[in-house]
mmCIF file of the N, C-alpha and C atoms, coordinates in Angstrom:
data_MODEL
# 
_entry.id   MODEL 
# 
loop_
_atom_site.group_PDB 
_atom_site.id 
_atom_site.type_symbol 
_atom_site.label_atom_id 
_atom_site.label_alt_id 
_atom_site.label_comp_id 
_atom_site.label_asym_id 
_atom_site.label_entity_id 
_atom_site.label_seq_id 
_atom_site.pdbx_PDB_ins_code 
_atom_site.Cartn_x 
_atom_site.Cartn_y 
_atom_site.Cartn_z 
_atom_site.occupancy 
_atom_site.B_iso_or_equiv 
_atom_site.pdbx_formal_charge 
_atom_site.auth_seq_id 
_atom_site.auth_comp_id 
_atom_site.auth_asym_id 
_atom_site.auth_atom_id 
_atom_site.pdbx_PDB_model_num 
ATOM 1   N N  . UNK A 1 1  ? 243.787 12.602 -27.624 1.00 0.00 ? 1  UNK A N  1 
ATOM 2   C CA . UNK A 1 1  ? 245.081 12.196 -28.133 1.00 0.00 ? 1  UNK A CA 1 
ATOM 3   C C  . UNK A 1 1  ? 245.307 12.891 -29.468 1.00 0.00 ? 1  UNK A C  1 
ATOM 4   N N  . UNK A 1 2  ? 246.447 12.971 -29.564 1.00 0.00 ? 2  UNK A N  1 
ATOM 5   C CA . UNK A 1 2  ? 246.783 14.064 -31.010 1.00 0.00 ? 2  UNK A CA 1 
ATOM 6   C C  . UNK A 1 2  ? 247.791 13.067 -31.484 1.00 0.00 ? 2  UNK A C  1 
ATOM 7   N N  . UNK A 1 3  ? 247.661 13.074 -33.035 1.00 0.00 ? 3  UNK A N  1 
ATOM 8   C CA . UNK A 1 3  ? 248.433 12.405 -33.884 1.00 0.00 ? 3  UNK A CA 1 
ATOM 9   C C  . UNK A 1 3  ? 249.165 13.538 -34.843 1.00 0.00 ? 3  UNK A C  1 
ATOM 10  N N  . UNK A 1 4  ? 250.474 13.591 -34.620 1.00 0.00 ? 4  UNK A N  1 
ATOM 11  C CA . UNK A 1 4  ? 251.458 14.629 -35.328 1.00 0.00 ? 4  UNK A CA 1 
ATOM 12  C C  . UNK A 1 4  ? 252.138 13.783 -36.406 1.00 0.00 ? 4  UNK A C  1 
ATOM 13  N N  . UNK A 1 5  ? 251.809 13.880 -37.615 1.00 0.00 ? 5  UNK A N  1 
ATOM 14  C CA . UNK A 1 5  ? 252.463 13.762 -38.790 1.00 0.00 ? 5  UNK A CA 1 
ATOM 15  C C  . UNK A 1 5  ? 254.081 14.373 -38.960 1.00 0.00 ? 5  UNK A C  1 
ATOM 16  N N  . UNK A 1 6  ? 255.287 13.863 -39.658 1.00 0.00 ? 6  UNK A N  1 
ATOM 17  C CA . UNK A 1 6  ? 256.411 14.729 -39.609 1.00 0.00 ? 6  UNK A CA 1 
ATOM 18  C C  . UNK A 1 6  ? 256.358 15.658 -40.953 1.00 0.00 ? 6  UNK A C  1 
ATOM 19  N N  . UNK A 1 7  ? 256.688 16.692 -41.010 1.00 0.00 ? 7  UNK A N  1 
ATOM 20  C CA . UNK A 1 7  ? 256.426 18.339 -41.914 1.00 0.00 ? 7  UNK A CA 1 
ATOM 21  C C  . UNK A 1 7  ? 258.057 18.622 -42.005 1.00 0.00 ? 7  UNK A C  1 
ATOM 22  N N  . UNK A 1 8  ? 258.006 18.738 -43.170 1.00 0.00 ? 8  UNK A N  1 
ATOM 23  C CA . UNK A 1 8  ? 259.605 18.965 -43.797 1.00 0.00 ? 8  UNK A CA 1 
ATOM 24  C C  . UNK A 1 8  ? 259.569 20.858 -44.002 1.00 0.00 ? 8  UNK A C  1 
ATOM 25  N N  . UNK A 1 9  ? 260.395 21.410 -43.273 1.00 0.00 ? 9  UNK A N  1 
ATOM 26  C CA . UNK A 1 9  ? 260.751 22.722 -43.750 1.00 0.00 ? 9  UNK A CA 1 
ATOM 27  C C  . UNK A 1 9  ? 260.755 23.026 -45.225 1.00 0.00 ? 9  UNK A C  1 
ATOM 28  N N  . UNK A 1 10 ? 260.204 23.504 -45.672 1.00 0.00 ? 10 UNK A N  1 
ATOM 29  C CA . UNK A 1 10 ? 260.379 24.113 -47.159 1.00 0.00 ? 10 UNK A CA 1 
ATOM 30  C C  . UNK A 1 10 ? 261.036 25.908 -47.114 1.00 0.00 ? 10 UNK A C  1 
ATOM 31  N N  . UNK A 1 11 ? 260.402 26.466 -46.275 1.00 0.00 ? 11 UNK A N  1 
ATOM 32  C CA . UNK A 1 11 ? 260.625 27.831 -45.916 1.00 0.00 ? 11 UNK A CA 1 
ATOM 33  C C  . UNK A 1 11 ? 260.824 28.455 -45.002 1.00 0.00 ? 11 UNK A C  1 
ATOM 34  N N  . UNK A 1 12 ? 261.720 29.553 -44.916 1.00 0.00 ? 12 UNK A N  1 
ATOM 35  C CA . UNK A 1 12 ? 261.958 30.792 -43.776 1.00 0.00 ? 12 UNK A CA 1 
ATOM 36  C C  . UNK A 1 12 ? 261.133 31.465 -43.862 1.00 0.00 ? 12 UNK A C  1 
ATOM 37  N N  . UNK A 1 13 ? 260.597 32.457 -42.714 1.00 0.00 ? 13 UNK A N  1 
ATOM 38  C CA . UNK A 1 13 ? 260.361 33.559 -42.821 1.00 0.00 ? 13 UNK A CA 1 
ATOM 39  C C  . UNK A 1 13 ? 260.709 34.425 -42.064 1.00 0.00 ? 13 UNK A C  1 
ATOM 40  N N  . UNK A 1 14 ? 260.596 35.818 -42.409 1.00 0.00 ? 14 UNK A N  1 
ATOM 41  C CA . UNK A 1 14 ? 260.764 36.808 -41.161 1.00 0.00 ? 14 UNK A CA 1 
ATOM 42  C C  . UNK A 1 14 ? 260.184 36.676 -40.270 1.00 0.00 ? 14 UNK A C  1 
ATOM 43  N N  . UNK A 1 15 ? 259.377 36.634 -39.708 1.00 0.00 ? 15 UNK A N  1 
ATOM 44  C CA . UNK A 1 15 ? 257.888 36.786 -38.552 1.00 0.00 ? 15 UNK A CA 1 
ATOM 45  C C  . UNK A 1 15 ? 257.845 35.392 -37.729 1.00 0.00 ? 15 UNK A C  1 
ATOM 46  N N  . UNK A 1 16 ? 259.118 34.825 -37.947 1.00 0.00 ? 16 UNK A N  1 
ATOM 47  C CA . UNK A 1 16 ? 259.253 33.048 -36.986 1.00 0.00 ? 16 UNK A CA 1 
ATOM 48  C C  . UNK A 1 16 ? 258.155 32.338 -37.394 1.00 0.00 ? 16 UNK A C  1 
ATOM 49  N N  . UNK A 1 17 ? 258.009 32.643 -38.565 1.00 0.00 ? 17 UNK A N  1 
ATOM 50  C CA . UNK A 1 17 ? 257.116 31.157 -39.504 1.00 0.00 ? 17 UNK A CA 1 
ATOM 51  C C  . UNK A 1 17 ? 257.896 30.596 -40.610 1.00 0.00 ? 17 UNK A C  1 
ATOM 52  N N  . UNK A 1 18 ? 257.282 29.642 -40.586 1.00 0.00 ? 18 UNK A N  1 
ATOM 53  C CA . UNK A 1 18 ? 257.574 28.750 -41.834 1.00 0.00 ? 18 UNK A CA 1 
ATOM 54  C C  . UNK A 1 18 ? 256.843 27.840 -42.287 1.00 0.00 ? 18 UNK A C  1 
ATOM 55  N N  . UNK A 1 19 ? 257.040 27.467 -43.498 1.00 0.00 ? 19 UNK A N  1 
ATOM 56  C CA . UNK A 1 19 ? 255.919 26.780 -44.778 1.00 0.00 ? 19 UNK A CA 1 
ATOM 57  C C  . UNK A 1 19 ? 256.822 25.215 -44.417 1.00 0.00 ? 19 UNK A C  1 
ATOM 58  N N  . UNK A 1 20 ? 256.055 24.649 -44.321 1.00 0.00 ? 20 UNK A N  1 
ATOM 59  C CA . UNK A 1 20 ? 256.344 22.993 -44.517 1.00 0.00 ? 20 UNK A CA 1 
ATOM 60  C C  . UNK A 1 20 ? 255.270 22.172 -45.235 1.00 0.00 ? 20 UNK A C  1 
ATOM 61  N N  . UNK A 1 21 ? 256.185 20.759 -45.741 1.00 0.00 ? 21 UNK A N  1 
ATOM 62  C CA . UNK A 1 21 ? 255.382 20.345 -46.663 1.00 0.00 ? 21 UNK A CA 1 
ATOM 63  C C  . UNK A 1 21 ? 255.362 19.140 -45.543 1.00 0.00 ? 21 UNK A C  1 
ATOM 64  N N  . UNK A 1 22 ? 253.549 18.456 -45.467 1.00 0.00 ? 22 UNK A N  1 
ATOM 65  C CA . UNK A 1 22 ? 253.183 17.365 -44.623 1.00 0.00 ? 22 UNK A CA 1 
ATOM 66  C C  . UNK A 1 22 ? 252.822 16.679 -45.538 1.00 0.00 ? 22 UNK A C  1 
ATOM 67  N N  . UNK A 1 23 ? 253.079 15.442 -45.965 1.00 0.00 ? 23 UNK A N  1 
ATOM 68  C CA . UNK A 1 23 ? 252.336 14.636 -47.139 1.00 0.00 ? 23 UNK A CA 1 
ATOM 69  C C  . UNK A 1 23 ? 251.893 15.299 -48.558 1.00 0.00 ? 23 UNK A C  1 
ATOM 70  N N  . UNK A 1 24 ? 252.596 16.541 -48.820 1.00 0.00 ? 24 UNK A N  1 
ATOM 71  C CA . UNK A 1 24 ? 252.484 16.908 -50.193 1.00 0.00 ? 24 UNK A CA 1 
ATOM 72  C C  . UNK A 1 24 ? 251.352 18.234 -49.781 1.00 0.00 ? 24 UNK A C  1 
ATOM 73  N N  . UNK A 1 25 ? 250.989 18.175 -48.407 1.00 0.00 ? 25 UNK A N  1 
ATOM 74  C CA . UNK A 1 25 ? 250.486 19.128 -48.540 1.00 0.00 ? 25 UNK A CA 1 
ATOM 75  C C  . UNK A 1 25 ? 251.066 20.741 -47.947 1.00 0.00 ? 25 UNK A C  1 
ATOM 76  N N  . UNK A 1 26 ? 250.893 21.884 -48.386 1.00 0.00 ? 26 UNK A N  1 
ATOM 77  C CA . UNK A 1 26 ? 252.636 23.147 -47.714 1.00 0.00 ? 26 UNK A CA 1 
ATOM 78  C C  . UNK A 1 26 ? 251.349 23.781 -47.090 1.00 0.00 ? 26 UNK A C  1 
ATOM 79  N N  . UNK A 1 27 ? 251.857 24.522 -45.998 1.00 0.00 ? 27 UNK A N  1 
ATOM 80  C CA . UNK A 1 27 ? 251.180 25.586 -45.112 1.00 0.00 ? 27 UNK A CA 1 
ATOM 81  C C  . UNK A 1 27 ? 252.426 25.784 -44.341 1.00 0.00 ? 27 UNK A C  1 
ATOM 82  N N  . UNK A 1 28 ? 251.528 27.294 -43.816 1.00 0.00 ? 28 UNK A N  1 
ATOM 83  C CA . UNK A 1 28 ? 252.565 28.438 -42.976 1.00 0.00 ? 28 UNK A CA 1 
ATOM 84  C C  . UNK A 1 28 ? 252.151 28.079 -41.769 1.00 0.00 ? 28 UNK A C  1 
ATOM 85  N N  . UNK A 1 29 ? 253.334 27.810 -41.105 1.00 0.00 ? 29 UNK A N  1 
ATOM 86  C CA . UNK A 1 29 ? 252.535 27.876 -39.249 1.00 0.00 ? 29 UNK A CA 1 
ATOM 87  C C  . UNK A 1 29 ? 253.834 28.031 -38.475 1.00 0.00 ? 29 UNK A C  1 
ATOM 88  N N  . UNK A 1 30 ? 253.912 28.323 -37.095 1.00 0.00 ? 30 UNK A N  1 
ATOM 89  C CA . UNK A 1 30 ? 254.396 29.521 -36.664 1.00 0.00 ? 30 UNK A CA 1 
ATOM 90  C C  . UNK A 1 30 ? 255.585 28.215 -35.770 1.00 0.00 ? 30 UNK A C  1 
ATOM 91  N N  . UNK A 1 31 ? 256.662 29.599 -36.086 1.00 0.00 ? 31 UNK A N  1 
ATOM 92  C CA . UNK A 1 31 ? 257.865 28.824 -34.810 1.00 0.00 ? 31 UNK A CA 1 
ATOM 93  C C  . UNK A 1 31 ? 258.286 29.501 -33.617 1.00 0.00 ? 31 UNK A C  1 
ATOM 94  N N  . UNK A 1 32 ? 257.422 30.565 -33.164 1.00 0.00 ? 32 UNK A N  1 
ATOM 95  C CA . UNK A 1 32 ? 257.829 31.395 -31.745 1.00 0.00 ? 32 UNK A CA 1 
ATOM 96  C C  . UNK A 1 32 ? 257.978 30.474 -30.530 1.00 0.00 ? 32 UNK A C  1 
ATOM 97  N N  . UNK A 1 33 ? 257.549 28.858 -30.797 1.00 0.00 ? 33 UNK A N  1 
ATOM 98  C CA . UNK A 1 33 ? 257.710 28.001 -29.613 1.00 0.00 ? 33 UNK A CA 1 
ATOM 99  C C  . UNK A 1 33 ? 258.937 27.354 -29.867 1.00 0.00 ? 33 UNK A C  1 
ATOM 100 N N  . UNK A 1 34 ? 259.656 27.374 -30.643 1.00 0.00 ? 34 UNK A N  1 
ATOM 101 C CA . UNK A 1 34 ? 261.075 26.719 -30.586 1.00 0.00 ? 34 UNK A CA 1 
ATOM 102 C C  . UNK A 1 34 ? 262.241 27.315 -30.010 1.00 0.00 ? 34 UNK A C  1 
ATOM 103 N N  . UNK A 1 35 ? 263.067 27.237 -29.434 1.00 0.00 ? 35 UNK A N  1 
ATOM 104 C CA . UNK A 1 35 ? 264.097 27.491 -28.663 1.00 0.00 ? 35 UNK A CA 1 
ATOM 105 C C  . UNK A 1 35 ? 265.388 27.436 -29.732 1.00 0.00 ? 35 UNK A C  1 
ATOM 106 N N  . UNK A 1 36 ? 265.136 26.420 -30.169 1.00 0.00 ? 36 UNK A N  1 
ATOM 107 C CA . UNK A 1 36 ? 266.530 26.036 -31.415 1.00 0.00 ? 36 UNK A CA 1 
ATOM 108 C C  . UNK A 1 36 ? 266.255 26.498 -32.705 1.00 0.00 ? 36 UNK A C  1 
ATOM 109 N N  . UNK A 1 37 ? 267.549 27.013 -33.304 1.00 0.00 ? 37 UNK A N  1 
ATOM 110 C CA . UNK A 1 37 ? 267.021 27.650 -34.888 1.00 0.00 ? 37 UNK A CA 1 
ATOM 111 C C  . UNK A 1 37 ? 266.208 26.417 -35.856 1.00 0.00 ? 37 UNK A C  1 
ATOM 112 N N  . UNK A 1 38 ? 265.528 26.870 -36.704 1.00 0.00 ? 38 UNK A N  1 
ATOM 113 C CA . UNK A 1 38 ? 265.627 25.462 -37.759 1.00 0.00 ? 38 UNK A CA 1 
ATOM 114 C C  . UNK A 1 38 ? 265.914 26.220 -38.976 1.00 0.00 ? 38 UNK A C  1 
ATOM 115 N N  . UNK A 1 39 ? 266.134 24.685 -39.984 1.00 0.00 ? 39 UNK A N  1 
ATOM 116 C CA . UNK A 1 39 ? 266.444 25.108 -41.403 1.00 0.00 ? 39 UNK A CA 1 
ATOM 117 C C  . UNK A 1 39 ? 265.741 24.561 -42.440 1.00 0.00 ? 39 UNK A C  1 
ATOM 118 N N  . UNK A 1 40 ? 266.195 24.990 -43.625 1.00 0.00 ? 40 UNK A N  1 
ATOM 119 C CA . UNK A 1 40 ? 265.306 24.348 -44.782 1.00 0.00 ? 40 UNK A CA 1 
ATOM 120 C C  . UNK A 1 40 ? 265.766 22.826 -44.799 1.00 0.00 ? 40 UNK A C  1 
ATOM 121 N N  . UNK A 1 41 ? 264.859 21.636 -44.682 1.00 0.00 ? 41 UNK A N  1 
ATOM 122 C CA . UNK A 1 41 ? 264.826 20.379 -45.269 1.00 0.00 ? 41 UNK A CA 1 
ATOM 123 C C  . UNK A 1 41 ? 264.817 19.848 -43.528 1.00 0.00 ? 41 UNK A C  1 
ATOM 124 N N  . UNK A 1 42 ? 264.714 20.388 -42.338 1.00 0.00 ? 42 UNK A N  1 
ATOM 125 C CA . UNK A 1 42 ? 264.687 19.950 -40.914 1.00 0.00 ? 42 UNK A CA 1 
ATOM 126 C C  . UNK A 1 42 ? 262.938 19.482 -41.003 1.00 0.00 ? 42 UNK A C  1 
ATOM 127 N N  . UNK A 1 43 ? 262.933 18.176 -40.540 1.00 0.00 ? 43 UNK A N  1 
ATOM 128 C CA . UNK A 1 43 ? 261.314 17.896 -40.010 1.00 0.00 ? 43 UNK A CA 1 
ATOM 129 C C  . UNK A 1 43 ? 261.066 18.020 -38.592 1.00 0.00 ? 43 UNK A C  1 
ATOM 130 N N  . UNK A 1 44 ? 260.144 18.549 -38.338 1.00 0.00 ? 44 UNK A N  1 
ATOM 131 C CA . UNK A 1 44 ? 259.544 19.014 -37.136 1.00 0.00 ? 44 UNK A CA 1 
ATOM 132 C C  . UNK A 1 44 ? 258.120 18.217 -37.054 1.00 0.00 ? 44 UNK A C  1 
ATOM 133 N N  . UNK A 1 45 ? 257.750 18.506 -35.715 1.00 0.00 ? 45 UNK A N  1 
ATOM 134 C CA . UNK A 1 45 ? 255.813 17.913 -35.438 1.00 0.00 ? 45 UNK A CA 1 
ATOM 135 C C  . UNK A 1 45 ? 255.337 19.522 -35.202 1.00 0.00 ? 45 UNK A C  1 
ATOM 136 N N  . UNK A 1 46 ? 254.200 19.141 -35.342 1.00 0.00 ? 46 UNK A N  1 
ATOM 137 C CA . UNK A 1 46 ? 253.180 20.685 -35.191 1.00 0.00 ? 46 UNK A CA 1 
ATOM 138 C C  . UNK A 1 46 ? 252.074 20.249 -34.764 1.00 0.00 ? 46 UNK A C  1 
ATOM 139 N N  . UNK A 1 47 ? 251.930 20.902 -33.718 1.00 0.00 ? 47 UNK A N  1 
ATOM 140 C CA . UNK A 1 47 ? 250.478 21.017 -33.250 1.00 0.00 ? 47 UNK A CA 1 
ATOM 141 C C  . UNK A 1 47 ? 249.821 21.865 -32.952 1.00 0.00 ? 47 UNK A C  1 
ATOM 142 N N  . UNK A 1 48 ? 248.314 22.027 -33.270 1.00 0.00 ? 48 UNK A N  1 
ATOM 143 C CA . UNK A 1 48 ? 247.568 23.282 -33.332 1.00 0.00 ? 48 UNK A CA 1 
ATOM 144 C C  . UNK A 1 48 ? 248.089 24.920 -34.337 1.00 0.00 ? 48 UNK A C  1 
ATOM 145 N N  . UNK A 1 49 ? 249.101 24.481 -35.187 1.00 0.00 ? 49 UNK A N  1 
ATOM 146 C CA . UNK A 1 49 ? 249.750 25.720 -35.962 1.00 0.00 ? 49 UNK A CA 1 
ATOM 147 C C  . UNK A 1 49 ? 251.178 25.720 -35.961 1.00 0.00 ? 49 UNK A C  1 
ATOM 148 N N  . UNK A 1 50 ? 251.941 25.044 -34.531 1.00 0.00 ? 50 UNK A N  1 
ATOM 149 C CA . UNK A 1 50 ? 252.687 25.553 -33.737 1.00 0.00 ? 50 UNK A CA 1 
ATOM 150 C C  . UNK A 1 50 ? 253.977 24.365 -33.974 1.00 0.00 ? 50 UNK A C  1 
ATOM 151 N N  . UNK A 1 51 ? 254.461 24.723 -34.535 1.00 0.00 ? 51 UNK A N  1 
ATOM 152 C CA . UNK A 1 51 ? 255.964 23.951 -34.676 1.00 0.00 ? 51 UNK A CA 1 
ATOM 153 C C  . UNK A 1 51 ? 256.341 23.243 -32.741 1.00 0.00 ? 51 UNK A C  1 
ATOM 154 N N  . UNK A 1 52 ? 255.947 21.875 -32.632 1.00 0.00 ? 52 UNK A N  1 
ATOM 155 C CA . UNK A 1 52 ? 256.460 21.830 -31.146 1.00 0.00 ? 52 UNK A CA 1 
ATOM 156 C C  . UNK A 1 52 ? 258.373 21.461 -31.507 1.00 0.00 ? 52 UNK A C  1 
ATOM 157 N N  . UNK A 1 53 ? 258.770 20.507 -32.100 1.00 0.00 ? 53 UNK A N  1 
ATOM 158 C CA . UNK A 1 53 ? 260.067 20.311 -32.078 1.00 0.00 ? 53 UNK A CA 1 
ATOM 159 C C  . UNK A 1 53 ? 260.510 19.444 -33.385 1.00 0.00 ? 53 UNK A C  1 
ATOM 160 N N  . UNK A 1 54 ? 261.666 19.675 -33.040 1.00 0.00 ? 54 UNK A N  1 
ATOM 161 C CA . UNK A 1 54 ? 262.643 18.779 -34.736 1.00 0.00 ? 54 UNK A CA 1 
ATOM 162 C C  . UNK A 1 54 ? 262.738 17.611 -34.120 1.00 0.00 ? 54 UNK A C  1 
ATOM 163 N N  . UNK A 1 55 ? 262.347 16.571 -35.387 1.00 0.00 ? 55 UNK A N  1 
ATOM 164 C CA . UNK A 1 55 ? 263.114 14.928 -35.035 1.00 0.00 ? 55 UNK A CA 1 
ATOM 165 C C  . UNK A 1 55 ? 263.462 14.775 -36.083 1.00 0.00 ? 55 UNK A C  1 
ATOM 166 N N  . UNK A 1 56 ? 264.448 13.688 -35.544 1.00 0.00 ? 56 UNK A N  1 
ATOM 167 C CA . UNK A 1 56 ? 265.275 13.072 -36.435 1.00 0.00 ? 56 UNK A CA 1 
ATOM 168 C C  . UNK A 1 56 ? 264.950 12.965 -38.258 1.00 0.00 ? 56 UNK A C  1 
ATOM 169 N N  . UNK A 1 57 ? 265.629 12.923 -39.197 1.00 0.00 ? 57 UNK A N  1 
ATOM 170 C CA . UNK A 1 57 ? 264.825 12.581 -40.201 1.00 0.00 ? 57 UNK A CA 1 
ATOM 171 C C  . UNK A 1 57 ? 264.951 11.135 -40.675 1.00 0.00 ? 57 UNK A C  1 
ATOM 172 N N  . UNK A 1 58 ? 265.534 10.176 -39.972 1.00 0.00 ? 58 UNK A N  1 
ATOM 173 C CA . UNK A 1 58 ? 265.465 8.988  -40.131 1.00 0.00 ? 58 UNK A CA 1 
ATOM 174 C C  . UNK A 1 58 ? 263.918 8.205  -39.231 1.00 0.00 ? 58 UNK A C  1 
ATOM 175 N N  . UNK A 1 59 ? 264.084 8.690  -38.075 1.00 0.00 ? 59 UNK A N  1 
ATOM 176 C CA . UNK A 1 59 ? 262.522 8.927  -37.526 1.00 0.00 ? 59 UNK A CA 1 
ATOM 177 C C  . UNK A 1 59 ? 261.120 9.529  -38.145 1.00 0.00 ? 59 UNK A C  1 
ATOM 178 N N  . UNK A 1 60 ? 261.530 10.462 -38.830 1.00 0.00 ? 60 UNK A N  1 
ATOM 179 C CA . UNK A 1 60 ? 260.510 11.139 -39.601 1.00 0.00 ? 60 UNK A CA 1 
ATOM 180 C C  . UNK A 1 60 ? 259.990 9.956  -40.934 1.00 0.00 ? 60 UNK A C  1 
ATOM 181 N N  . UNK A 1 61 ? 261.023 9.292  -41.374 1.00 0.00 ? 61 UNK A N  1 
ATOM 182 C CA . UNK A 1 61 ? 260.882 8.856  -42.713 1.00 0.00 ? 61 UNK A CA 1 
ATOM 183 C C  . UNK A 1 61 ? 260.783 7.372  -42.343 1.00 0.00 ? 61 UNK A C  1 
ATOM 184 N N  . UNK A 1 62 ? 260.797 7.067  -41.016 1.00 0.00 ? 62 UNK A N  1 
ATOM 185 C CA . UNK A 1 62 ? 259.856 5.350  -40.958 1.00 0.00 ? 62 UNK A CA 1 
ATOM 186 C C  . UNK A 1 62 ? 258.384 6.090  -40.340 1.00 0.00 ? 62 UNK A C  1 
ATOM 187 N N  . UNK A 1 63 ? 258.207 7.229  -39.925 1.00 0.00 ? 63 UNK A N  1 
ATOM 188 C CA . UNK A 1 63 ? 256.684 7.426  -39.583 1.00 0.00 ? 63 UNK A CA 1 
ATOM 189 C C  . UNK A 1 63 ? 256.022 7.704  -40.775 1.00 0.00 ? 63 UNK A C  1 
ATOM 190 N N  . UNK A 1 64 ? 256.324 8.544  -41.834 1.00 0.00 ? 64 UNK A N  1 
ATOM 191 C CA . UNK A 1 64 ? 256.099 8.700  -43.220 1.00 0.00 ? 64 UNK A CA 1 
ATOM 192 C C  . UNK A 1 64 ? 255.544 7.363  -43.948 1.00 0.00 ? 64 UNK A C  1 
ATOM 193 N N  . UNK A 1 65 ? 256.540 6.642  -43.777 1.00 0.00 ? 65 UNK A N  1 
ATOM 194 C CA . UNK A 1 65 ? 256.417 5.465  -44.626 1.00 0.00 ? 65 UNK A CA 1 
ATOM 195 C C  . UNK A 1 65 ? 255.367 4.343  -43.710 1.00 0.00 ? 65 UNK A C  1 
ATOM 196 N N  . UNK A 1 66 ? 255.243 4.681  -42.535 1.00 0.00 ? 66 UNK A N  1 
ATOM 197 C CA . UNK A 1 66 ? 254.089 4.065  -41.881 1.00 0.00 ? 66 UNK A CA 1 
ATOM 198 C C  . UNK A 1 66 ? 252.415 4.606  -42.351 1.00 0.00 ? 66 UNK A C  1 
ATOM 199 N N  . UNK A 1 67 ? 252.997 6.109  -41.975 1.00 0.00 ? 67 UNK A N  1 
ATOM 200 C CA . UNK A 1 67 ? 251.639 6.798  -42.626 1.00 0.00 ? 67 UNK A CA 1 
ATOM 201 C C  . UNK A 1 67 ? 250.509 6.109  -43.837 1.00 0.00 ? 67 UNK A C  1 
ATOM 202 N N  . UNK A 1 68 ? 251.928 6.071  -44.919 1.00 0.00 ? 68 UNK A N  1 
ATOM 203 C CA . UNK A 1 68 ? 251.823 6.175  -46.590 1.00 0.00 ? 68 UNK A CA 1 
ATOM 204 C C  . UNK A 1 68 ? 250.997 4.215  -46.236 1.00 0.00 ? 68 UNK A C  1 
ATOM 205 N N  . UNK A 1 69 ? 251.722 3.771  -45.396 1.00 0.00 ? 69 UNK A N  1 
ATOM 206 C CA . UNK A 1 69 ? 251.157 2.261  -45.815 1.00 0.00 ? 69 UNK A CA 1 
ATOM 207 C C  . UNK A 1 69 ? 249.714 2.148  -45.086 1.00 0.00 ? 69 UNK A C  1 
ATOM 208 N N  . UNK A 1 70 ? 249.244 3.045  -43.960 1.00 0.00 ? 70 UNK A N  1 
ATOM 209 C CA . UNK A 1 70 ? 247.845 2.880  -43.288 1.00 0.00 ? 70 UNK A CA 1 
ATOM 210 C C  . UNK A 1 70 ? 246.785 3.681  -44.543 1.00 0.00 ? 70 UNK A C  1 
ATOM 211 N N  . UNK A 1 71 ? 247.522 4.422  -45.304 1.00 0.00 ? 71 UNK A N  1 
ATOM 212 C CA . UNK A 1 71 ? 246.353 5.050  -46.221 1.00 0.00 ? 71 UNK A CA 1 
ATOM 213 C C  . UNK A 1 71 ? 246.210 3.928  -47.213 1.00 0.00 ? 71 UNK A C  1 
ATOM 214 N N  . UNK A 1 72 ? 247.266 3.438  -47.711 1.00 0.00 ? 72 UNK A N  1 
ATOM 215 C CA . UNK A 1 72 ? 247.196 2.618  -48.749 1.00 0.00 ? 72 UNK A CA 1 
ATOM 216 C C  . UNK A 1 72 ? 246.044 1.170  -48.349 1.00 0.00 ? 72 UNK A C  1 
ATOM 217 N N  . UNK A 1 73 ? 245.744 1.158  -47.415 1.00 0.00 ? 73 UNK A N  1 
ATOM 218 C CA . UNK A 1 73 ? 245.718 -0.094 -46.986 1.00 0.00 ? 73 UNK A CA 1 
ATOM 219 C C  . UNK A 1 73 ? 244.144 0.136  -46.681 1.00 0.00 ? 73 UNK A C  1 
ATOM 220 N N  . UNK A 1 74 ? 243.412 1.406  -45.873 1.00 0.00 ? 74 UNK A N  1 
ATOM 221 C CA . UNK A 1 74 ? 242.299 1.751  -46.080 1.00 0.00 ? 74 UNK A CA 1 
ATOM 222 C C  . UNK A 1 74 ? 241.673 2.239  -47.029 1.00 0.00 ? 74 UNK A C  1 
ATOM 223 N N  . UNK A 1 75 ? 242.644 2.610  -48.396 1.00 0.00 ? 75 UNK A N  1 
ATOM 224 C CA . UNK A 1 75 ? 242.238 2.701  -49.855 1.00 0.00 ? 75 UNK A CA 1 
ATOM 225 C C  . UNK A 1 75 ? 241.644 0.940  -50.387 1.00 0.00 ? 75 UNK A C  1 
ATOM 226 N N  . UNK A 1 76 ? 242.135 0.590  -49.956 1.00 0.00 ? 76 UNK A N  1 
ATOM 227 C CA . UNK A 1 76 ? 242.091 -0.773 -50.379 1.00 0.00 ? 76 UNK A CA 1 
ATOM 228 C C  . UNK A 1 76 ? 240.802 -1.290 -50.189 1.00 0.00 ? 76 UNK A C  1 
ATOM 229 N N  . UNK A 1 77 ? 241.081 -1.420 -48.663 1.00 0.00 ? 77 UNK A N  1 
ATOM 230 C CA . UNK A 1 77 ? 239.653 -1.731 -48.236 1.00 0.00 ? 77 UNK A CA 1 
ATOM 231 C C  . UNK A 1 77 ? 237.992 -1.095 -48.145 1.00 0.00 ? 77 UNK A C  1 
ATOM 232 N N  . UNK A 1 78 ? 238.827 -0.079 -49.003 1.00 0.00 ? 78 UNK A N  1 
ATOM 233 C CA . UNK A 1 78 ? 237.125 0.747  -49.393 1.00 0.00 ? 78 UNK A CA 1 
ATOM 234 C C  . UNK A 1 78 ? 236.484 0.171  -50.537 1.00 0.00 ? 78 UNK A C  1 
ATOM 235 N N  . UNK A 1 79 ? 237.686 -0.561 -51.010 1.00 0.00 ? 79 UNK A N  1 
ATOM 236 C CA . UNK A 1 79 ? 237.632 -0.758 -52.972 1.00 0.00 ? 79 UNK A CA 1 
ATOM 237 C C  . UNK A 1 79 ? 236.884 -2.056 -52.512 1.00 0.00 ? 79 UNK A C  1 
ATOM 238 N N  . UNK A 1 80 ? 236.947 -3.333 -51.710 1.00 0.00 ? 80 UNK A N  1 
ATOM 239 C CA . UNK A 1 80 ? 236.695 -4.388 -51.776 1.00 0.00 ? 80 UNK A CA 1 
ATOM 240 C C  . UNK A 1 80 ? 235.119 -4.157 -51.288 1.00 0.00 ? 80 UNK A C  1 
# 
């Protein structure tokens, strides 16, 4: 099973890549599997490098905010 985080476009490139930021963290990985253009500030899932598709960013930003609360919460419980 694969767990895809949502990755905010930060960048174009020539060569059908682009830089996205996943949780603060940016890397280049490739969009030759998309069919539809994307743009700067579009969130997409990626897997294995590979841009699979754009969702919503209202979707993106309750999985985000799900994310942000499972880390917070196993921070926690390391501390106790």
């Amino acid at each position: 099973m694969c767990l895809s985080v949502p990755s905010q476009v930060t960048e174009l490139h020539d060569d059908a890549s682009v830089t996205v930021n996943t949780l603060g963290v940016k890397r280049r990985v490739s969009a030759h599997l998309m069919t539809e253009p994307l743009a700067i500030g579009d969130f997409v899932l990626i897997h294995i490098g590979f841009v699979m598709n754009k969702i919503d960013e209202t979707e993106a930003n309750l999985s985000l905010a799900l994310y942000k609360e499972i880390v917070e919460k196993l921070a926690l419980e390391e501390q106790a």
